[in-house]
C-alpha positions in Angstrom: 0.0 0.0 0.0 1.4 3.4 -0.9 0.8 6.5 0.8 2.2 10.2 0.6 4.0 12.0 2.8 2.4 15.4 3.6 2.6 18.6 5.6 1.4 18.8 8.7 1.7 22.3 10.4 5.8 22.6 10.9 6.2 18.9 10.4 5.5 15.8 8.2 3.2 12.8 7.9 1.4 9.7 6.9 -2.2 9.7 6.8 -3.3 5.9 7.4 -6.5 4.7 5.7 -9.6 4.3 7.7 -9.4 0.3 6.8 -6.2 0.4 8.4 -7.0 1.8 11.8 -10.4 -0.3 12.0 -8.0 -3.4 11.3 -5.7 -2.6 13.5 -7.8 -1.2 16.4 -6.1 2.2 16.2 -7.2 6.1 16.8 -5.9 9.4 17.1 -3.7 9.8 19.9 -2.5 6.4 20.0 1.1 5.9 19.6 3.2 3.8 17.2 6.5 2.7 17.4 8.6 3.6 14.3 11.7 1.8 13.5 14.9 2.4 11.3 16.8 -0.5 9.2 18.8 -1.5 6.5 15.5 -2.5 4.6 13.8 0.9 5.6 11.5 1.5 8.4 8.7 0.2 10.4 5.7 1.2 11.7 3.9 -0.9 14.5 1.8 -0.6 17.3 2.3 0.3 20.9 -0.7 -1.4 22.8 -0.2 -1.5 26.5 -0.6 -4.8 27.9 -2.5 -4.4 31.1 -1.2 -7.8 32.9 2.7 -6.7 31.9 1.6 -3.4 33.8 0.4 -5.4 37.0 3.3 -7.2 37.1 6.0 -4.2 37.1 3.5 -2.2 39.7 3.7 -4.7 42.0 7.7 -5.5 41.6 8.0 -1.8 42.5 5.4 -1.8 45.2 7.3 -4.9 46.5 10.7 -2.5 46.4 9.4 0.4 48.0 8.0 -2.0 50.5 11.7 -3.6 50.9 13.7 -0.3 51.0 11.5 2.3 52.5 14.0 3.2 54.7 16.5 4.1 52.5 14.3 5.4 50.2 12.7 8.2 53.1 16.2 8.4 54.1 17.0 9.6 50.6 14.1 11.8 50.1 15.1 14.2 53.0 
């Protein structure tokens, strides 16, 4: 699929087709992750993956748990 890259305000842009987004579940303000190779780049989505974010919160609620005394020590 080809499209054009255009002016937008003092930058540049793809517009993605409407069939695109619906396939891909996508909307304004949601962000893509563009990267750079020897074959040129690519363009994929960032969707947050709720359990991933459970996990890290509660490693760092564990941690804070663990070294709140340094950490109170530190904030002072």
């Amino acid at each position: 699929m080809n499209v054009t890259l255009r002016k937008i305000g003092n930058s540049e842009g793809v517009i993605l087709p409407k069939d695109v987004l619906d396939r891909h579940n996508l909307k304004a303000g949601d962000q893509l992750v563009l990267t750079e190779d020897a074959d040129g780049l690519t363009l994929r989505a960032l969707h947050d993956d709720p359990e991933a974010f459970e996990k890290k919160m509660q490693i760092a609620r564990e941690r804070m748990k663990k070294y709140e005394t340094a950490y109170r020590a530190l904030a002072k």
